[in-house]
ZAVEXSE-701745 format. One record per residue (C-alpha): residue in one letter; chain; x, y, z. Coordinates in steps of 0.1 Angstrom, whole numbers. Example, Ala and Ser with C-alpha at 12.3 -4.5 7.8 and 13.67 -1.06 7.14 Angstrom:
type mol px py pz
A A 123 -45 78
S A 137 -11 71
***
This chain:
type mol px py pz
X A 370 -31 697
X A 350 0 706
X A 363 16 677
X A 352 -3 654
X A 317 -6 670
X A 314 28 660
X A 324 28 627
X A 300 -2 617
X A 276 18 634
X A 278 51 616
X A 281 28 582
X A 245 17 597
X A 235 47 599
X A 243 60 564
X A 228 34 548
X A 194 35 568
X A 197 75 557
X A 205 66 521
X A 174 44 518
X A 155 71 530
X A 168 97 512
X A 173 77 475
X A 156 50 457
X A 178 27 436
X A 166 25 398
X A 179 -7 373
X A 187 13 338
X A 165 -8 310
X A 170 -4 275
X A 158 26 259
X A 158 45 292
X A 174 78 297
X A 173 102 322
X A 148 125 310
X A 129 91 310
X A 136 82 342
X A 131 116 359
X A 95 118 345
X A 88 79 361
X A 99 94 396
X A 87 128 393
X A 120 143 401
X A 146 168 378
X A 171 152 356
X A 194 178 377
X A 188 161 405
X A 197 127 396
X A 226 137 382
X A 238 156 413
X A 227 119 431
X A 254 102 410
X A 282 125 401
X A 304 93 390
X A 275 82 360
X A 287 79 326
X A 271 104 300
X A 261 73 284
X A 239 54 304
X A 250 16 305
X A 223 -9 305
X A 213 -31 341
X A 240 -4 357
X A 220 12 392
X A 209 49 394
X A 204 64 427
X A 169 86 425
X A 160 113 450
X A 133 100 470
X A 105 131 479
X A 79 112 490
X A 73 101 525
X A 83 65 540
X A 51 54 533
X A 45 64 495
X A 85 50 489
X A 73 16 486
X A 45 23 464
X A 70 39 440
X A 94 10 445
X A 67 -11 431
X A 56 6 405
X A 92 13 392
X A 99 -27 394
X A 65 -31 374
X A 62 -5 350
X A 93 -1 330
X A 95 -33 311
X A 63 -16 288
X A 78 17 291
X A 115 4 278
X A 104 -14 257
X A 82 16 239
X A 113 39 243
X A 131 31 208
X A 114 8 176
X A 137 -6 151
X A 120 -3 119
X A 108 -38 101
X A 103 -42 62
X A 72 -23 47
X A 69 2 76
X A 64 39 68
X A 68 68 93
X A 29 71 86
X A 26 34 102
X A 49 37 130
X A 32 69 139
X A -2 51 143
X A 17 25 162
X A 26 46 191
X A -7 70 188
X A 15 103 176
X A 17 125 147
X A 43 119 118
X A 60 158 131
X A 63 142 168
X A 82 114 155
X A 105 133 133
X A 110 160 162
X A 125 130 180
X A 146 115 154
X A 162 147 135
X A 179 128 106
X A 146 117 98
X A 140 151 78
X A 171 145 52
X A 176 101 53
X A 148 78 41
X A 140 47 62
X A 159 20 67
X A 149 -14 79
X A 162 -24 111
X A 172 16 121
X A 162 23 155
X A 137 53 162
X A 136 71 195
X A 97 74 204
X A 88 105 223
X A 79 99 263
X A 42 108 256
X A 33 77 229
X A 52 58 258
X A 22 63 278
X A -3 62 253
X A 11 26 240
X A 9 12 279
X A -23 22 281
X A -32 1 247
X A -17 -28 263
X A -34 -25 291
X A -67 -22 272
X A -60 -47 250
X A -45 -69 275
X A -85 -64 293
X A -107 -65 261
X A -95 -96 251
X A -130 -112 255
X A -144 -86 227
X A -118 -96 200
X A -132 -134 201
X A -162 -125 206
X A -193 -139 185
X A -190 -105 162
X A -156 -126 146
X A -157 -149 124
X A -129 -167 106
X A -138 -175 65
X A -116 -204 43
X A -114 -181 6
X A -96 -199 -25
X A -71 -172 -43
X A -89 -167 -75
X A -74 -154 -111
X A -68 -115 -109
X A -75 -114 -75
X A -43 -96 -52
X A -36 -92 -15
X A -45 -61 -16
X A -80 -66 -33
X A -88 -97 -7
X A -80 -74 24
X A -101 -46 12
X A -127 -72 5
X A -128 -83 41
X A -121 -49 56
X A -83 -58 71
X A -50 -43 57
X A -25 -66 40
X A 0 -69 68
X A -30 -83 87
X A -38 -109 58
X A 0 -118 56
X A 3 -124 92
X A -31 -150 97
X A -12 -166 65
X A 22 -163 66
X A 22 -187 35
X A 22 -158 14
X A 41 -136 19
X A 65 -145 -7
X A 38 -152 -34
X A 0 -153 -38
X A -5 -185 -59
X A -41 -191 -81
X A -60 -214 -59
X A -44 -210 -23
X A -70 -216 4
X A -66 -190 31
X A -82 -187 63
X A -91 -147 73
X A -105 -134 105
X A -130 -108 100
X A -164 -88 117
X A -192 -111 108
X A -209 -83 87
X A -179 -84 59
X A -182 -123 59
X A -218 -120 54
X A -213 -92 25
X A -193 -112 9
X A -216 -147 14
X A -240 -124 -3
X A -226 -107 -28
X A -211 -143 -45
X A -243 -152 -42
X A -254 -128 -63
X A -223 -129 -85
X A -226 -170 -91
X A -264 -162 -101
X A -255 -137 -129
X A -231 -160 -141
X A -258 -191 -141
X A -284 -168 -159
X A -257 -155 -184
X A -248 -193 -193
X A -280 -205 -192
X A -307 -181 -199
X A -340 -173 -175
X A -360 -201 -198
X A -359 -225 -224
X A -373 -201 -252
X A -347 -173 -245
X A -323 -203 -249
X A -335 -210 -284
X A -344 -178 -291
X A -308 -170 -288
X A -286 -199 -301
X A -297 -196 -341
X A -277 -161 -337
X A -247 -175 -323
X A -239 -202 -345
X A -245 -197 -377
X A -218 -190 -397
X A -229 -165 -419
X A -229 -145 -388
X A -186 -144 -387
X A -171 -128 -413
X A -133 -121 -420
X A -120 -89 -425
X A -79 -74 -436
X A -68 -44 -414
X A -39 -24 -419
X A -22 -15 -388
X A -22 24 -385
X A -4 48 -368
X A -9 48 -325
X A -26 16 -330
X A -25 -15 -302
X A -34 -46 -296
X A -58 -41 -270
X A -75 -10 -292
X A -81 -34 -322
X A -93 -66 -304
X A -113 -41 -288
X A -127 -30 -319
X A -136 -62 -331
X A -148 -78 -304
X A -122 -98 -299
X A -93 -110 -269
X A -56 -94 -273
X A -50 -135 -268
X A -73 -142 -293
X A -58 -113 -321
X A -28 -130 -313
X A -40 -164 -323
X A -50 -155 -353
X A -22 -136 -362
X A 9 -153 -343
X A 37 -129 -358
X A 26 -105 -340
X A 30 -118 -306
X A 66 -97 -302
X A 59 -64 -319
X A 26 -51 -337
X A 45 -27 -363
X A 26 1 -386
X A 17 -15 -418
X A 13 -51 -406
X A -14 -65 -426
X A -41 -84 -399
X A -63 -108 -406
X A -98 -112 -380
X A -131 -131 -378
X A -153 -117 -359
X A -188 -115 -359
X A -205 -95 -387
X A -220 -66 -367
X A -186 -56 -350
X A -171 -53 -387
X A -197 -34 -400
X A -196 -12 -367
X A -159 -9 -375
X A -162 3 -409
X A -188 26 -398
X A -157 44 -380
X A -138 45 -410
X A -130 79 -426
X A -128 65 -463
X A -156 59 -480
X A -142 20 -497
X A -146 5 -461
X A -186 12 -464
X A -183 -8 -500
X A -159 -36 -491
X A -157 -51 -457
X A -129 -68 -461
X A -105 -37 -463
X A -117 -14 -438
X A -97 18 -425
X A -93 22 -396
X A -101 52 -369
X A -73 39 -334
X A -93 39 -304
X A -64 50 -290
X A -54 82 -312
X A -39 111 -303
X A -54 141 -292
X A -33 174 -290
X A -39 194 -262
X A -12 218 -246
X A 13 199 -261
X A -6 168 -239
X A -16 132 -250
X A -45 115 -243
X A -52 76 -243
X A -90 69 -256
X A -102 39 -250
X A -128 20 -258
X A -144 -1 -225
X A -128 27 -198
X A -137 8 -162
X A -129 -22 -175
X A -92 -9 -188
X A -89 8 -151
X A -94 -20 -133
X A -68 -43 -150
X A -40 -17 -148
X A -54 -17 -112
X A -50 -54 -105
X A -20 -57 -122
X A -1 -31 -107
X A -8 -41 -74
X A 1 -77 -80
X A 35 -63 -74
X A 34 -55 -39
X A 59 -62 -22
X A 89 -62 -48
X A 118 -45 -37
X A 130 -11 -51
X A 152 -8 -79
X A 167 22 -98
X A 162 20 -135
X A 144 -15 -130
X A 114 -21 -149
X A 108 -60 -145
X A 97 -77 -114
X A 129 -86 -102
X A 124 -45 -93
X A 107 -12 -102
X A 115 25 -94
X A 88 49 -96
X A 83 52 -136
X A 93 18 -140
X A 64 3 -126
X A 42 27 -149
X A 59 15 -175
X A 55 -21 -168
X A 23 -18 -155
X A 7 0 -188
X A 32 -17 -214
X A 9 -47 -205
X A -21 -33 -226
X A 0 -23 -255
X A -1 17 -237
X A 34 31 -242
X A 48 59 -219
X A 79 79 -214
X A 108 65 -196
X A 110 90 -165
X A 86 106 -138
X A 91 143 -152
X A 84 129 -190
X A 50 110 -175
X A 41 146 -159
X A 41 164 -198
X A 13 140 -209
X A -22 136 -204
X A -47 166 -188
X A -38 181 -156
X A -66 176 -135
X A -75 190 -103
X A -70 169 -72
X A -105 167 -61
X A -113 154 -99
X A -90 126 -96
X A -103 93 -107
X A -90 53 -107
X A -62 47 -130
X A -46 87 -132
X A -12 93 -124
X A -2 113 -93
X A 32 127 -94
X A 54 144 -65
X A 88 164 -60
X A 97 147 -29
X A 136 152 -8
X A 132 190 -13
X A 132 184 -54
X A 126 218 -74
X A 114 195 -104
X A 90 162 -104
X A 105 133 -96
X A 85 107 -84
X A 49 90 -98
X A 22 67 -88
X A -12 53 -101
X A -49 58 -83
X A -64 32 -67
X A -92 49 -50
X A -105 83 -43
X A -130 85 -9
X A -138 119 11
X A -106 136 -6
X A -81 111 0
X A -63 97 -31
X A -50 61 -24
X A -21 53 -51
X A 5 23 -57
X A 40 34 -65
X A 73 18 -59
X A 95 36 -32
X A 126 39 -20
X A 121 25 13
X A 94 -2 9
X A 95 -13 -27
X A 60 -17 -45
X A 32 -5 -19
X A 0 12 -16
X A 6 49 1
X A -22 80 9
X A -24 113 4
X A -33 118 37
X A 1 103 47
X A 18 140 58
X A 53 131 39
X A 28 130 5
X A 7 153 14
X A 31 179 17
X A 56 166 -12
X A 21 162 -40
X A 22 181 -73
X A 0 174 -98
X A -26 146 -110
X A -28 138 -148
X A -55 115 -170
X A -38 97 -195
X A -70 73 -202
X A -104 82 -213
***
């Protein structure tokens, strides 16, 4: 009986000594002892040495014993702060990458640099992204990120405060996500997640309900305002004489006149309906067998008015087009010039031209990668160029490398709206890879491209992975 007194006793004793001496730790996920060590202020030796029987591989929920330093009085402050803190900190430890994330995104996230986040994640430097691949996040942005939460978590108050207000828009024609969330200062993540509707699709005529600073809602209040006003004087006139001044010009019919075209050489759709005043749409309406293919030769028949023919012929190199308008040569607004071996797109209403390829190129956000695809059920890189530029009749090569070879070379601070920007990206000795400009602002070039990892998507020179892998830029329009 007295023996075994003792031996509860010292059992008593070692356990009173081992809560002294150790603190006992709950393994969470993404902890790991270097994690873990840096929470208690100890040396990863140390906790090793504290359990000589833990598996290399730390199992999750399994108990670590942690040398305790502090004094009996500090022990329970630690205690606490262990049982409070890790849930933010394990949680921040890995990130498993969702669809449309880059490394420049996921950097931001966690408040790090792109080089931090490949430091901790090797394979990062030879394998592109993969959705749903887990990324270890270095200890540091652990910190950084609780200390959002906790900011965010306390500024609450601000973020509904007066200086928000939420505006109903309807999706006009032309108009993309990417174009309403520049419009209303947000990104198009943020757009897509306040309307999760559209996500999938952006339909003509949605009604969607954006949260924004009350400064970009009152811009925009303003400036359709303004817009609604032009387009009341423009269909109305400023008075009643202007109105009559004007109509006797319109409708007469001695003012339209018809005029035969031969189709030259480099000539489009979009350069003669140009030319003559005229819609692609409506060329095509007047001339329906040429909605497939417009072929060198065709004989065209237009009305339009009588000062865009006469304009016409005024371009003509022959001297017949002067004496008969209804066989005028033509000059293509779009003929070649040779340059280095370079071609050169000219166009008649530039800004205009830009921002259509603009609009529709990044109607295609969102669709998925796809090597050789050039439709939207996919696009790789020169695909989407193709696509993109096909649509207004402006043919270019099939690959990246071939896109590179025409045009002028500009230099990157020149770099304008509707260029392409090429790169040799994956350690490529030769081009490889091609995108259009969106916008230029304090030397960053903002460009859509379809990549490998994200599909269609809007990416920045200032993103370190482009920055580093950028070539050239080249104008192909002027």
């Amino acid at each position: 009986m007295v023996f075994r007194l003792i031996i509860v006793l010292f059992f008593f004793s070692v356990g009173v000594f081992s809560q002294e001496k150790f603190i006992k730790h709950k393994i969470s996920k993404g902890e790991n002892l270097s994690v873990i060590a840096k929470k208690y202020g100890v040396k990863t030796k140390d906790i090793e040495e504290a359990n000589p029987n833990a598996p290399k591989i730390l199992k999750l929920n399994s108990v670590l014993l942690i040398p305790n330093n502090n004094k009996k009085g500090t022990t329970k402050k630690t205690e606490i702060a262990a049982n409070t803190t890790p849930a933010i900190i394990s949680n921040s430890g890995q990130h498993e990458v969702r669809e449309k994330e880059n490394l420049w995104v996921i950097s931001k996230k966690y408040n790090i640099s792109v080089d931090d986040l490949k430091k901790a994640n090797p394979s990062l430097e030879n394998e592109d992204l993969k959705i749903g691949q887990k990324l270890n996040i270095p200890s540091s942005a652990v910190v950084s990120n609780e200390k959002t939460t906790k900011n965010q978590n306390t500024e609450k108050p601000e973020i509904i405060s007066s200086t928000d207000v939420e505006v109903v828009v309807e999706v006009k024609p032309k108009e993309t996500k990417y174009l309403i969330a520049k419009k209303y200062g947000i990104t198009v993540a943020e757009l897509e997640r306040q309307n999760p509707s559209i996500k999938k699709k952006l339909p003509v005529g949605s009604v969607l309900k954006i949260r924004t600073s009350k400064e970009k809602a009152d811009q925009q209040i303003k400036d359709n305002s303004v817009a609604s006003q032009t387009q009341v004087a423009e269909n109305t006139g400023t008075t009643s004489e202007t109105t009559e001044a004007v109509k006797p010009e319109i409708i007469p019919a001695t003012t339209d006149v018809e005029v035969v075209v031969e189709v030259q050489s480099k000539e489009t759709k979009y350069s003669i309906a140009k030319k003559y005043g005229i819609t692609v749409k409506e060329l095509e309406k007047q001339n329906p067998f040429i909605k497939r293919k417009l072929s060198v030769g065709y004989v065209l028949k237009i009305r339009t008015s009588k000062e865009k023919a006469d304009a016409a012929a005024g371009l003509s190199t022959t001297p017949q087009s002067n004496e008969n308008l209804s066989t005028p040569s033509q000059v293509a607004d779009n003929s070649e010039i040779k340059k280095d071996t370079t071609t050169v797109f000219r166009v008649g209403n530039h800004s205009d031209l830009v921002n259509q390829l603009i609009v529709n190129a990044t109607e295609n956000i969102g669709i998925r990668y796809r090597s050789g695809g050039t439709t939207k059920a996919g696009f790789d890189c020169s695909g989407l160029m193709i696509c993109t530029f096909n649509n207004f009749d402006i043919k270019l090569p099939r690959s990246s490398i071939e896109q590179s070879r025409i045009g002028m070379k500009v230099n990157s601070e020149e770099a304008q709206k509707g260029d392409l920007i090429f790169f040799r990206t994956n350690g490529r000795r030769h081009i490889n890879h091609v995108g259009m400009v969106v916008e230029v602002l304090d030397g960053e070039i903002k460009f859509v491209h379809s990549s490998t990892h994200g599909g269609v998507m809007i990416s920045s020179t200032k993103e370190p992975y482009y920055g580093r892998t950028f070539t050239q830029v080249n104008r192909v329009l002027q």
